[in-house]
PyMOL Python script that loads the backbone (N, CA, C, O; Angstrom):
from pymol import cmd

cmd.read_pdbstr("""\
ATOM      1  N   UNK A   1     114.425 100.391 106.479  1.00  0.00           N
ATOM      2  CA  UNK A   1     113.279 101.001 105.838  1.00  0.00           C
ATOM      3  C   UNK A   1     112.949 102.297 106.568  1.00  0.00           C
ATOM      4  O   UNK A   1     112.476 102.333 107.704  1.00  0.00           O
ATOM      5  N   UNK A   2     113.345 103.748 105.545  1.00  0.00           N
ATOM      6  CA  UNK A   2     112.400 105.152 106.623  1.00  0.00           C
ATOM      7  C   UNK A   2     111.254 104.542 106.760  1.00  0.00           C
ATOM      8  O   UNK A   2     110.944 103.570 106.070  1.00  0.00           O
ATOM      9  N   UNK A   3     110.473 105.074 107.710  1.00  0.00           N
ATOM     10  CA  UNK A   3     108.933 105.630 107.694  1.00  0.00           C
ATOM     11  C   UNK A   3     108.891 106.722 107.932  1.00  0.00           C
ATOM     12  O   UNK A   3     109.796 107.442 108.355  1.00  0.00           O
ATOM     13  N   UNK A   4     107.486 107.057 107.606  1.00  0.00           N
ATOM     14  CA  UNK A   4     107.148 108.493 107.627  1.00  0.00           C
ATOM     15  C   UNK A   4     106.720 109.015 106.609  1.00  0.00           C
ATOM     16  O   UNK A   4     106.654 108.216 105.675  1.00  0.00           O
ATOM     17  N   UNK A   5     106.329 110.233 106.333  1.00  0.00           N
ATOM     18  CA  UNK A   5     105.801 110.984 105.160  1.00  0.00           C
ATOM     19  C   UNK A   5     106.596 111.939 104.692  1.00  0.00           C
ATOM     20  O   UNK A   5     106.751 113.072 105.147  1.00  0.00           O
ATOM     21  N   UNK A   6     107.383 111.156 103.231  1.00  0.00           N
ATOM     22  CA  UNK A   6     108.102 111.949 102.506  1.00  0.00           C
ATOM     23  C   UNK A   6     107.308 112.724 101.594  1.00  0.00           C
ATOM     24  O   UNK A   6     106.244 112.327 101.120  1.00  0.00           O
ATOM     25  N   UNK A   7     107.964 114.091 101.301  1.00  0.00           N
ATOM     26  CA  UNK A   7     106.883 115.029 100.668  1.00  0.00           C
ATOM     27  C   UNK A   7     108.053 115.488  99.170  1.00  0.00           C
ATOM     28  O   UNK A   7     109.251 115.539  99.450  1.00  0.00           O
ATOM     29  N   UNK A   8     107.807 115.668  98.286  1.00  0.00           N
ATOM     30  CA  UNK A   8     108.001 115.937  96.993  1.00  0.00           C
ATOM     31  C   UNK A   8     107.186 116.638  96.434  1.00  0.00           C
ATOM     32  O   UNK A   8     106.141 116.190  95.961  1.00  0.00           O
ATOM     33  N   UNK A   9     107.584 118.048  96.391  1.00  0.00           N
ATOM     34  CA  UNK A   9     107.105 119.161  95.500  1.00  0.00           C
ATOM     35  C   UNK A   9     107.553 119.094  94.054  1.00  0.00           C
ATOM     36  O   UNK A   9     108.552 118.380  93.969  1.00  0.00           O
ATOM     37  N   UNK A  10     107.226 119.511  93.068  1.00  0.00           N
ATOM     38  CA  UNK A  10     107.283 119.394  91.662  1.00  0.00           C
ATOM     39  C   UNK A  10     106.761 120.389  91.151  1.00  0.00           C
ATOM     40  O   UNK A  10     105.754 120.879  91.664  1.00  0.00           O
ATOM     41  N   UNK A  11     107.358 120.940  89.963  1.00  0.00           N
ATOM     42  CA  UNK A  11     106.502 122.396  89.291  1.00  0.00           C
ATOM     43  C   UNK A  11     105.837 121.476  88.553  1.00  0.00           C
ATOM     44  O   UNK A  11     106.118 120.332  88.195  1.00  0.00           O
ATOM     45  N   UNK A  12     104.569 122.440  88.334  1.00  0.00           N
ATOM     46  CA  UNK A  12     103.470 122.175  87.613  1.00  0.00           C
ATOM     47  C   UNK A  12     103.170 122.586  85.964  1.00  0.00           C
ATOM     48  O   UNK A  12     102.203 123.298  85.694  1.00  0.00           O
ATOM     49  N   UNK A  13     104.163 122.028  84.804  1.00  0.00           N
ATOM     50  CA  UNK A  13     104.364 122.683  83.836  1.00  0.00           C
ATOM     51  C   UNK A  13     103.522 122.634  82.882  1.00  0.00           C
ATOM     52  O   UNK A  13     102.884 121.598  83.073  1.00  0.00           O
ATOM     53  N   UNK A  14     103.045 123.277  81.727  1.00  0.00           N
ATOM     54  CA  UNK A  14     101.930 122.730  80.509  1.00  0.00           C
ATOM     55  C   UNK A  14     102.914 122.091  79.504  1.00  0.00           C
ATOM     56  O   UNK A  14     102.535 122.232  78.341  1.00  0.00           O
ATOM     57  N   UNK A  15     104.194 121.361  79.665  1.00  0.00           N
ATOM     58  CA  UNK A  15     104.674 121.142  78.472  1.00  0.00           C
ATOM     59  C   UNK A  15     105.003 119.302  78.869  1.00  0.00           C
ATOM     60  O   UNK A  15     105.942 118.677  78.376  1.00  0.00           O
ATOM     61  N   UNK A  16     104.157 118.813  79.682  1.00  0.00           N
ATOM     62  CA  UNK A  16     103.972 117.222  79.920  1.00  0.00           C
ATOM     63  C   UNK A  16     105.511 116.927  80.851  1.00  0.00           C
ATOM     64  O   UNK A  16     106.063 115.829  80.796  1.00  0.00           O
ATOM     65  N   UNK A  17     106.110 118.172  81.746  1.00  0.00           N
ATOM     66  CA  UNK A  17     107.102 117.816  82.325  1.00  0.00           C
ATOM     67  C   UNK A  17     106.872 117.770  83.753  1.00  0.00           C
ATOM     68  O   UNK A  17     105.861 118.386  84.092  1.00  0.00           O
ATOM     69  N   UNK A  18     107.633 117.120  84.844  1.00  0.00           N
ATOM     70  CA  UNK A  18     107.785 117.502  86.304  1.00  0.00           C
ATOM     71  C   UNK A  18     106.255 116.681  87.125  1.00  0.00           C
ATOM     72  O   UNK A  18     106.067 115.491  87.380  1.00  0.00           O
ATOM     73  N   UNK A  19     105.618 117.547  87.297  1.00  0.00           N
ATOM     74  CA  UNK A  19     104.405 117.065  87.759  1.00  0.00           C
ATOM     75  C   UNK A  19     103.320 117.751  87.020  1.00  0.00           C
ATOM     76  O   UNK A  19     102.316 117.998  87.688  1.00  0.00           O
ATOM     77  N   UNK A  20     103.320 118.159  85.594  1.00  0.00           N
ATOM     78  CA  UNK A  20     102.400 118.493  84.890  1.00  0.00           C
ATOM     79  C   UNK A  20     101.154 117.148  84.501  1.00  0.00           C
ATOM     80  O   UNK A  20      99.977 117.260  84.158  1.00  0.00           O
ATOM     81  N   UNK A  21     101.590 116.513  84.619  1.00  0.00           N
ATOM     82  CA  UNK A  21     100.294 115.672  84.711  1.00  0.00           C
ATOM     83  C   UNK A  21      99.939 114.555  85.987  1.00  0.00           C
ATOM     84  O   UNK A  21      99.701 113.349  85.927  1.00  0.00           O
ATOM     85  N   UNK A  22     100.006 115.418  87.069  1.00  0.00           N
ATOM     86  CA  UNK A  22      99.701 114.765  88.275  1.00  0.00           C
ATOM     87  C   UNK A  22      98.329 114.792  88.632  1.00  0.00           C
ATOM     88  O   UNK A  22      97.739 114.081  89.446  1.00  0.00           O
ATOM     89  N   UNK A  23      97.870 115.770  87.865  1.00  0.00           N
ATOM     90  CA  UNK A  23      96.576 115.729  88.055  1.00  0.00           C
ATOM     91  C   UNK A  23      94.911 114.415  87.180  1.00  0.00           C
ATOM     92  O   UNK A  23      93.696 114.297  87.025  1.00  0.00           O
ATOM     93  N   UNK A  24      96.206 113.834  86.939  1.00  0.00           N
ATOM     94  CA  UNK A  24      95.780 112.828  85.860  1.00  0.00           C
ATOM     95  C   UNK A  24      95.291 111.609  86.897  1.00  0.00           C
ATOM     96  O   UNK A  24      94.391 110.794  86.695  1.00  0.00           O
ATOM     97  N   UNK A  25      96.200 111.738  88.126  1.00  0.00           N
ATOM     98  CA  UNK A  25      96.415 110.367  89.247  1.00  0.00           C
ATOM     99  C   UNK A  25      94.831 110.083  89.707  1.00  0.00           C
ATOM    100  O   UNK A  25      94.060 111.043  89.717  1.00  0.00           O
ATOM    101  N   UNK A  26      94.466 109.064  89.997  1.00  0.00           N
ATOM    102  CA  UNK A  26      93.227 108.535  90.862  1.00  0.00           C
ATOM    103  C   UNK A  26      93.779 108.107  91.747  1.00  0.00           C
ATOM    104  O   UNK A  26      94.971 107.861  91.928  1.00  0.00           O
ATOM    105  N   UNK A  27      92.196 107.908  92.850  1.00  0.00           N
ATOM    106  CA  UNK A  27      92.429 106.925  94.195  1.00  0.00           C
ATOM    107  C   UNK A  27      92.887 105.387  93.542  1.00  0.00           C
ATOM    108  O   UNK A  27      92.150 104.957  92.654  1.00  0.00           O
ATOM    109  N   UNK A  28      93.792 104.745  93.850  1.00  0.00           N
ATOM    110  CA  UNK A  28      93.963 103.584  93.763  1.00  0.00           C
ATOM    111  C   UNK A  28      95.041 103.486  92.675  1.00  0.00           C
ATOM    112  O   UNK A  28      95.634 102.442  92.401  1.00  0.00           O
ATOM    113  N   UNK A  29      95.207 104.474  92.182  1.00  0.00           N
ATOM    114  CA  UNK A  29      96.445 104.420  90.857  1.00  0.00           C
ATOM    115  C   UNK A  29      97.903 103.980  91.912  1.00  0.00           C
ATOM    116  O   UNK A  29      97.973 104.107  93.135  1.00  0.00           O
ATOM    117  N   UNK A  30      98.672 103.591  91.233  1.00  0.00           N
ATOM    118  CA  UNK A  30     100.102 102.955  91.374  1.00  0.00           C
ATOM    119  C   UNK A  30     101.027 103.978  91.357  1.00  0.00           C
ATOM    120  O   UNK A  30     100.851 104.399  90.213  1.00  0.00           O
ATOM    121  N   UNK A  31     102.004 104.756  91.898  1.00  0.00           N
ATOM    122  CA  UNK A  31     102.823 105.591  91.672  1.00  0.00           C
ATOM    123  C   UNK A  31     104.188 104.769  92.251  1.00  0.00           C
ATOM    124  O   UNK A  31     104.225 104.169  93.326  1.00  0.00           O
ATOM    125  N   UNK A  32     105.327 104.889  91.258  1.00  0.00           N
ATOM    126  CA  UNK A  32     106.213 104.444  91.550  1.00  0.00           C
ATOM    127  C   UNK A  32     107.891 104.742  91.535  1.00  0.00           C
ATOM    128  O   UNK A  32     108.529 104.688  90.484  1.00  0.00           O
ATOM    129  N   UNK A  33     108.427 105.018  92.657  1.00  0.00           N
ATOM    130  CA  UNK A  33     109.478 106.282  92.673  1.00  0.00           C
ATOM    131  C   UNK A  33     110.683 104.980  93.141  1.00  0.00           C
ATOM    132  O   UNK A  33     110.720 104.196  94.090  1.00  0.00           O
ATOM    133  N   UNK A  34     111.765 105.272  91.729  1.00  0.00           N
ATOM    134  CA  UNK A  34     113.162 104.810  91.730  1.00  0.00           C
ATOM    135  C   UNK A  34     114.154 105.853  92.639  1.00  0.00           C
ATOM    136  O   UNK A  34     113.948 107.057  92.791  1.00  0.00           O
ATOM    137  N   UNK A  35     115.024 105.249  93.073  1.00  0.00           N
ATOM    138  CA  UNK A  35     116.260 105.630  93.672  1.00  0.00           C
ATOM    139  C   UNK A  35     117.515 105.307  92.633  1.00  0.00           C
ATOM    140  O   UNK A  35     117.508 104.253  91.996  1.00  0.00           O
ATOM    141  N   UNK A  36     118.713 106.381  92.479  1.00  0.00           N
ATOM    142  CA  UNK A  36     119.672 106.097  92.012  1.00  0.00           C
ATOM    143  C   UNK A  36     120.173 104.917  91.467  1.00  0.00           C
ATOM    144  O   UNK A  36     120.546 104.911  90.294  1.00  0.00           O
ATOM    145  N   UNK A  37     120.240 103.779  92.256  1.00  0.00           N
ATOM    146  CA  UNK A  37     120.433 102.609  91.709  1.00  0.00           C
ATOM    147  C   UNK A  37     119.893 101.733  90.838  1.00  0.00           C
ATOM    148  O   UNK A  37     120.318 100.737  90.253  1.00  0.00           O
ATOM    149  N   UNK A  38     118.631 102.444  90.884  1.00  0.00           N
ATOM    150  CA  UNK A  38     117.138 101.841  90.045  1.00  0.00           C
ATOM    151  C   UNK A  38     116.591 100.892  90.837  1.00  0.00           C
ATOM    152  O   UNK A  38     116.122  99.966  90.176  1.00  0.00           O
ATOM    153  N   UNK A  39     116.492 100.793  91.842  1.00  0.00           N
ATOM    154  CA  UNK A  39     115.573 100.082  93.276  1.00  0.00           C
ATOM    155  C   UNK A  39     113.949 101.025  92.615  1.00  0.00           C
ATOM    156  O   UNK A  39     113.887 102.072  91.972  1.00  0.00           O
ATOM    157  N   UNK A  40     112.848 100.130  93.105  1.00  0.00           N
ATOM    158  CA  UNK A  40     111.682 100.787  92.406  1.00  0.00           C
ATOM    159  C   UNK A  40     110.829 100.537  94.119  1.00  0.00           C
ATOM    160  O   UNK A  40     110.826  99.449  94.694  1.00  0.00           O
ATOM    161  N   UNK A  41     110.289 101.583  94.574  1.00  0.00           N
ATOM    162  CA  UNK A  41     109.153 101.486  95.516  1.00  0.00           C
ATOM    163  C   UNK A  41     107.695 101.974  95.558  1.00  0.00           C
ATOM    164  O   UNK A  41     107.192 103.065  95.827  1.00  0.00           O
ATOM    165  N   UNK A  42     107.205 100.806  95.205  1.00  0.00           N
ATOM    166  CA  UNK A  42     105.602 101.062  94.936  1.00  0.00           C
ATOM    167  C   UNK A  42     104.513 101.599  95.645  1.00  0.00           C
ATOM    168  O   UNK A  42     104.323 100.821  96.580  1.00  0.00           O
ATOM    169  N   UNK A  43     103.715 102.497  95.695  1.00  0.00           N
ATOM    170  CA  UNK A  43     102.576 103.238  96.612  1.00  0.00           C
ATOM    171  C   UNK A  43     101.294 103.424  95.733  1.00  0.00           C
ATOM    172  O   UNK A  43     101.070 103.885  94.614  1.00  0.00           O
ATOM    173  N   UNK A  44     100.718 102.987  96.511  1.00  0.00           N
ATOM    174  CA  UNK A  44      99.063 103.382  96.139  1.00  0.00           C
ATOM    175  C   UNK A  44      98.425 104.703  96.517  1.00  0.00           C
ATOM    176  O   UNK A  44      98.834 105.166  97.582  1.00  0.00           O
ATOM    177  N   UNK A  45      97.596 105.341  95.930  1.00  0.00           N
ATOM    178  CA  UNK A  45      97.288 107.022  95.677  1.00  0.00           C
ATOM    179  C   UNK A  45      96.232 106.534  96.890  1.00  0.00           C
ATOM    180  O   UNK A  45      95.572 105.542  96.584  1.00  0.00           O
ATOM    181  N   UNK A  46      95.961 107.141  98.338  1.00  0.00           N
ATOM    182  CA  UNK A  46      94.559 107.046  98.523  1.00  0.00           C
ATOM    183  C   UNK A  46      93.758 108.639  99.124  1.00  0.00           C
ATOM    184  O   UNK A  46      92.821 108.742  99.916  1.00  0.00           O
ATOM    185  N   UNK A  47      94.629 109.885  98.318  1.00  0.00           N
ATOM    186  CA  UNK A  47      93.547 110.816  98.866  1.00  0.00           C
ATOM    187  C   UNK A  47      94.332 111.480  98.180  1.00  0.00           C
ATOM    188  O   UNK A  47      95.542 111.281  98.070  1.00  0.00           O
ATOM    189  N   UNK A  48      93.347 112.773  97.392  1.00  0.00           N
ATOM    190  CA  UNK A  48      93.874 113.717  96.539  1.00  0.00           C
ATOM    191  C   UNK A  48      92.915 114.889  97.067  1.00  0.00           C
ATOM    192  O   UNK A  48      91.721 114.595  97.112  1.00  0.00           O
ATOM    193  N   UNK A  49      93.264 116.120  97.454  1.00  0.00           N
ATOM    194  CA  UNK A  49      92.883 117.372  97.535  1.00  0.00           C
ATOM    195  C   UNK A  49      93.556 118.468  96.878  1.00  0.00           C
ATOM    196  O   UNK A  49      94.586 118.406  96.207  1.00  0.00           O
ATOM    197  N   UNK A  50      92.751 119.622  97.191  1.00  0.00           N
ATOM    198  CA  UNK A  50      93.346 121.167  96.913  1.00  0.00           C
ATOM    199  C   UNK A  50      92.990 122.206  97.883  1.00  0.00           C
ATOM    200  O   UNK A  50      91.904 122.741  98.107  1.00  0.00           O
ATOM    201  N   UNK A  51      94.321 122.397  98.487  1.00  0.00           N
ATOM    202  CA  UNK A  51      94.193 123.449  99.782  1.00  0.00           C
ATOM    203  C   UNK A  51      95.137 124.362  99.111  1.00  0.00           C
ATOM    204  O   UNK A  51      95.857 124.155  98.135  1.00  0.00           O
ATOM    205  N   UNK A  52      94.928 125.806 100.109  1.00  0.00           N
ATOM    206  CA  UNK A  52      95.488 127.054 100.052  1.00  0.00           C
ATOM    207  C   UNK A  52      97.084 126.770  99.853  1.00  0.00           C
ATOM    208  O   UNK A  52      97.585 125.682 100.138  1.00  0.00           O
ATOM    209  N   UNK A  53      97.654 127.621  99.450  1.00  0.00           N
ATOM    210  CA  UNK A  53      99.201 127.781  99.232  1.00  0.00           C
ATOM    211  C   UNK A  53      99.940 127.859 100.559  1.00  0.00           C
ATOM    212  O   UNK A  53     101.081 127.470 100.808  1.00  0.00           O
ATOM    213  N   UNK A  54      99.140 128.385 101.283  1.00  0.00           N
ATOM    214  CA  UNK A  54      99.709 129.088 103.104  1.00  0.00           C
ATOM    215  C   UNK A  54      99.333 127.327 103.893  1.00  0.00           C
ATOM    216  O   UNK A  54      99.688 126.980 105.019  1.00  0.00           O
ATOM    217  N   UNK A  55      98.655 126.604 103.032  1.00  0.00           N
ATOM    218  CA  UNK A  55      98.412 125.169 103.977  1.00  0.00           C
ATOM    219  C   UNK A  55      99.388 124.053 104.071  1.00  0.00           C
ATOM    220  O   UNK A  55      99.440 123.134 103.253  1.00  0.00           O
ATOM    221  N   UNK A  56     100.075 124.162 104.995  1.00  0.00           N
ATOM    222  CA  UNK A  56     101.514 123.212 104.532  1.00  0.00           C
ATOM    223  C   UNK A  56     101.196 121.820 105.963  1.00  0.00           C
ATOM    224  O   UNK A  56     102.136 121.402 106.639  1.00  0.00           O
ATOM    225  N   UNK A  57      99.882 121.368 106.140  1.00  0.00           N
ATOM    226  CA  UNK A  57      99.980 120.448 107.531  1.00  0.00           C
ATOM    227  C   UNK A  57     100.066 119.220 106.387  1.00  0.00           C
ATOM    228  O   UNK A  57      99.951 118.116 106.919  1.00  0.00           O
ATOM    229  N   UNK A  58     100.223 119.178 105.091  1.00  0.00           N
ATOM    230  CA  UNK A  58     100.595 117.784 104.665  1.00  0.00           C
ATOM    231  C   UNK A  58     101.963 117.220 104.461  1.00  0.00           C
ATOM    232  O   UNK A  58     102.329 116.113 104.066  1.00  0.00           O
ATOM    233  N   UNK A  59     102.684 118.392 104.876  1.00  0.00           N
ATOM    234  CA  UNK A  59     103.953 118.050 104.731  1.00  0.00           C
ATOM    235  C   UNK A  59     104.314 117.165 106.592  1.00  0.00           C
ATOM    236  O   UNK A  59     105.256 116.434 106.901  1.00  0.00           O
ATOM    237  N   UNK A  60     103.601 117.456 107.113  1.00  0.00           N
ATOM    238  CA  UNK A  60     103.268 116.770 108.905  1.00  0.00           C
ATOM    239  C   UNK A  60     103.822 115.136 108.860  1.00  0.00           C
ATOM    240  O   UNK A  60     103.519 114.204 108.115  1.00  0.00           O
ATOM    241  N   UNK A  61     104.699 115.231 109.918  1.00  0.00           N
ATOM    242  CA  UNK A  61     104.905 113.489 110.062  1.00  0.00           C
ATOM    243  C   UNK A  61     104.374 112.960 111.411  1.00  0.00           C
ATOM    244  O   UNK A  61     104.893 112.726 112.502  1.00  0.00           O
ATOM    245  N   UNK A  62     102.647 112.829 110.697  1.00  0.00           N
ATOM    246  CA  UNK A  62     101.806 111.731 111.603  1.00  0.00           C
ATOM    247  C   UNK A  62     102.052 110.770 111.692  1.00  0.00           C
ATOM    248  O   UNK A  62     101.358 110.202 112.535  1.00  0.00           O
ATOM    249  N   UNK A  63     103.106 109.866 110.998  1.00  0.00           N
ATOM    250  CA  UNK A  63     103.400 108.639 111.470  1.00  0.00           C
ATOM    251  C   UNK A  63     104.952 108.307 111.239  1.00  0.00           C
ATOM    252  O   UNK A  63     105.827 108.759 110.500  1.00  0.00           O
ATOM    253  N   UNK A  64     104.901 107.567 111.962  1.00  0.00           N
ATOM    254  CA  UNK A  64     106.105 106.874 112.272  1.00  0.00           C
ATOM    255  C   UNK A  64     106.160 104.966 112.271  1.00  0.00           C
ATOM    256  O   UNK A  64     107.178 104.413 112.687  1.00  0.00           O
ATOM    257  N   UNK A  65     105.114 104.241 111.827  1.00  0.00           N
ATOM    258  CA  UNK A  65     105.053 103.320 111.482  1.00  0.00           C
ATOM    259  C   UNK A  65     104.800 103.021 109.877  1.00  0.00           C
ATOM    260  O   UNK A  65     105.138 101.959 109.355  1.00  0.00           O
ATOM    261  N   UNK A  66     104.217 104.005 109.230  1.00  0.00           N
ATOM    262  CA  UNK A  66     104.126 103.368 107.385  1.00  0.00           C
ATOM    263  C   UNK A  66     105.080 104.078 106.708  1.00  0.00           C
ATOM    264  O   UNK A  66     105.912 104.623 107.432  1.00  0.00           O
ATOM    265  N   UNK A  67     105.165 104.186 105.864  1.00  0.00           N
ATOM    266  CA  UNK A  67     106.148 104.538 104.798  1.00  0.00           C
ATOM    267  C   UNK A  67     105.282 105.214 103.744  1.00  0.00           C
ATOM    268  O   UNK A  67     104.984 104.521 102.771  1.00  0.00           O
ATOM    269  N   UNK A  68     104.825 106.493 103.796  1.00  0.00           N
ATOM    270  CA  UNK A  68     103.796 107.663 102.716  1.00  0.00           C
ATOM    271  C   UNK A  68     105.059 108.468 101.714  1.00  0.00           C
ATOM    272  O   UNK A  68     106.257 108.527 101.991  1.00  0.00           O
ATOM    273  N   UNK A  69     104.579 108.870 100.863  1.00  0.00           N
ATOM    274  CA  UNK A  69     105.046 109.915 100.008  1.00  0.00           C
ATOM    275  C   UNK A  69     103.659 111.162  99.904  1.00  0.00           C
ATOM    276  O   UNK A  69     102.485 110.875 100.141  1.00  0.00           O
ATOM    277  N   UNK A  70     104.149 112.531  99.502  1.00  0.00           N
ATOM    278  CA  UNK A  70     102.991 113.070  99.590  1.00  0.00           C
ATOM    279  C   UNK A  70     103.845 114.250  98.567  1.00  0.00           C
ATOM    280  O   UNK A  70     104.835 114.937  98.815  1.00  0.00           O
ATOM    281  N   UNK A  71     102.761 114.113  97.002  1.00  0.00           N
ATOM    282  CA  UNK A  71     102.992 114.715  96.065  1.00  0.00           C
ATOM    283  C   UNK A  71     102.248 116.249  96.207  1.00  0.00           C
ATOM    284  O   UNK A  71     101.036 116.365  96.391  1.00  0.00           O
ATOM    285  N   UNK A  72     103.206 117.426  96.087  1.00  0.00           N
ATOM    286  CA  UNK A  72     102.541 118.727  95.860  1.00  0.00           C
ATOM    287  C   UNK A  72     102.963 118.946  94.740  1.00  0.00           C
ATOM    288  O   UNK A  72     103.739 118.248  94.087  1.00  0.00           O
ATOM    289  N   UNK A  73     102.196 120.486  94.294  1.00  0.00           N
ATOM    290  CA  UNK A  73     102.306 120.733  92.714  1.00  0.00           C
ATOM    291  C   UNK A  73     101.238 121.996  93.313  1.00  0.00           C
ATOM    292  O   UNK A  73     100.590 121.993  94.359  1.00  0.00           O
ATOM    293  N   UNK A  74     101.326 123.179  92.117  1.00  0.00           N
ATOM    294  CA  UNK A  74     100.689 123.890  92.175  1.00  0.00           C
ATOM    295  C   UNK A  74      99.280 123.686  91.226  1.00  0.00           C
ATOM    296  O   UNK A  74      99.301 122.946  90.242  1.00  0.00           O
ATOM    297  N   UNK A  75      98.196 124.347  91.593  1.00  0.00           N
ATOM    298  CA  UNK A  75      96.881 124.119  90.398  1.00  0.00           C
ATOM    299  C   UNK A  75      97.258 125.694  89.359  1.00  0.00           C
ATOM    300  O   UNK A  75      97.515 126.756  89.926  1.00  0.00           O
ATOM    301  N   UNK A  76      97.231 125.597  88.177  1.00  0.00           N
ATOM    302  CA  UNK A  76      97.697 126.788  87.450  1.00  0.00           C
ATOM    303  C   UNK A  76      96.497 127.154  87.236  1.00  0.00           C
ATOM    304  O   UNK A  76      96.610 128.230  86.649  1.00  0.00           O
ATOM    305  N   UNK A  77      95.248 126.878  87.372  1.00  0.00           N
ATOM    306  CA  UNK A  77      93.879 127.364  87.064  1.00  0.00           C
ATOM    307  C   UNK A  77      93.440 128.121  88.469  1.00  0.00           C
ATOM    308  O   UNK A  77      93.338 129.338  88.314  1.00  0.00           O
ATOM    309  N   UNK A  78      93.233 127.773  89.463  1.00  0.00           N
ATOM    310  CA  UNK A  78      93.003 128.150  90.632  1.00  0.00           C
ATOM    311  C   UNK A  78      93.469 128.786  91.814  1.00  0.00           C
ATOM    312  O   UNK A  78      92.834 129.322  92.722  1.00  0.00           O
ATOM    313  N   UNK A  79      95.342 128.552  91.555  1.00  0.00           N
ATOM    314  CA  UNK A  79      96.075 129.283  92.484  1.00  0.00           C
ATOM    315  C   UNK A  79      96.304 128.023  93.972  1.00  0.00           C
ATOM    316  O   UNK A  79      97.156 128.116  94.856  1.00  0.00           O
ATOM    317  N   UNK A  80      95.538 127.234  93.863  1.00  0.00           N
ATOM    318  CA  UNK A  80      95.970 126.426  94.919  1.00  0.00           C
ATOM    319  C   UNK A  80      96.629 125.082  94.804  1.00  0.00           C
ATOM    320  O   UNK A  80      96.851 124.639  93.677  1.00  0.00           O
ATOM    321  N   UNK A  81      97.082 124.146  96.259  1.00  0.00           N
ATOM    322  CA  UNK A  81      98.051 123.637  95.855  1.00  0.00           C
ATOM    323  C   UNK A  81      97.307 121.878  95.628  1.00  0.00           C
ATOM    324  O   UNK A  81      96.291 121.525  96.227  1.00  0.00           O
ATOM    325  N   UNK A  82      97.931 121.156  94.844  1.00  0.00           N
ATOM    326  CA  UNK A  82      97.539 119.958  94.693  1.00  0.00           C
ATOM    327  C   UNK A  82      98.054 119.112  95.229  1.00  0.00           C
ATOM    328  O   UNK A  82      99.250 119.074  94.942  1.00  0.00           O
ATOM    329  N   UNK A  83      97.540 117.866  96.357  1.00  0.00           N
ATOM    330  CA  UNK A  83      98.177 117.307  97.337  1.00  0.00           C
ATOM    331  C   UNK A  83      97.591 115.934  97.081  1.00  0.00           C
ATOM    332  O   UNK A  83      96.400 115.672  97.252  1.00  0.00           O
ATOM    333  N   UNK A  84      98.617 114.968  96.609  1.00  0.00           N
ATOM    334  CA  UNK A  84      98.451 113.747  96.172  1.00  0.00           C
ATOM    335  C   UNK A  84      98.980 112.723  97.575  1.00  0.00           C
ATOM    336  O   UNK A  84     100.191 112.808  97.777  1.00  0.00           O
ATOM    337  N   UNK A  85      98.243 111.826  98.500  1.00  0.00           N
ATOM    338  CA  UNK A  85      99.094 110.906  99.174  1.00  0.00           C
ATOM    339  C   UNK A  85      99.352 109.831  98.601  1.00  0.00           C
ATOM    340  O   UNK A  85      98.840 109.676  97.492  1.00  0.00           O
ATOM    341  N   UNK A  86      99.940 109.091  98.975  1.00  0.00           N
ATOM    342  CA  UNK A  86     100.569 107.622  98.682  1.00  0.00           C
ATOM    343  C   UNK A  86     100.564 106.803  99.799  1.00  0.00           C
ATOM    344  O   UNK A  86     100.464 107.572 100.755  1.00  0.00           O
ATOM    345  N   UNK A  87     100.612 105.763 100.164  1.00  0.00           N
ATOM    346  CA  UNK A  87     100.891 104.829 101.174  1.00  0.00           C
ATOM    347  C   UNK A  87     101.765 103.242 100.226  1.00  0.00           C
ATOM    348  O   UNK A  87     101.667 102.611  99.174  1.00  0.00           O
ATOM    349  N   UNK A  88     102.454 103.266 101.306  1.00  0.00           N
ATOM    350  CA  UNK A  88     103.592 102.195 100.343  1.00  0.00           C
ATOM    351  C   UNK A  88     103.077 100.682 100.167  1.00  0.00           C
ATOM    352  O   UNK A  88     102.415 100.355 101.152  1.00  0.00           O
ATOM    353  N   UNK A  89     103.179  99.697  99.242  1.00  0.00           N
ATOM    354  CA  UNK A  89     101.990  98.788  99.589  1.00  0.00           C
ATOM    355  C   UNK A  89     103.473  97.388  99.207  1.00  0.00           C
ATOM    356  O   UNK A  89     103.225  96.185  99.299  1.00  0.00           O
TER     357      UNK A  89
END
""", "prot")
cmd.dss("prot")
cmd.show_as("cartoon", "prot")
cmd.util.cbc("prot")
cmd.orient("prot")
């Protein structure tokens, strides 16, 4: 099992592709990312912000005991970036 905080950027499209509707996610929503083989690993959303484009400390590996994903995407209204965590449950 990695641990750590895997980070996944995604364009932010208006045509319902990529991470165009990431902004849809809540605290506590289910996000769930397959591997090639179709293995499925489940994470719970527990913090969503919007920092500057130049702010990259979420891509940071504070840990080394859980297993995070951490969704970026750009905001097309505002110019800044949208930062979804996960923690694996």
């Amino acid at each position: 099992m990695n641990l750590g905080n895997l980070c996944i950027a995604g364009h932010n499209y208006v045509d319902n592709k990529l991470f165009s509707n990431i902004n849809r996610l809540a605290i506590n929503d289910i996000v769930k990312i397959y591997d090639l083989a179709g293995n499925c690993l489940e994470y719970v959303v527990f913090d969503i912000s919007e920092v500057p484009s130049t702010d990259i400390s979420c891509t940071i590996q504070k840990n080394d005991k859980e297993k995070y994903i951490t969704l970026i995407t750009c905001n097309n209204v505002n110019g800044l970036r949208l930062i979804v965590k996960c923690k694996h449950i």
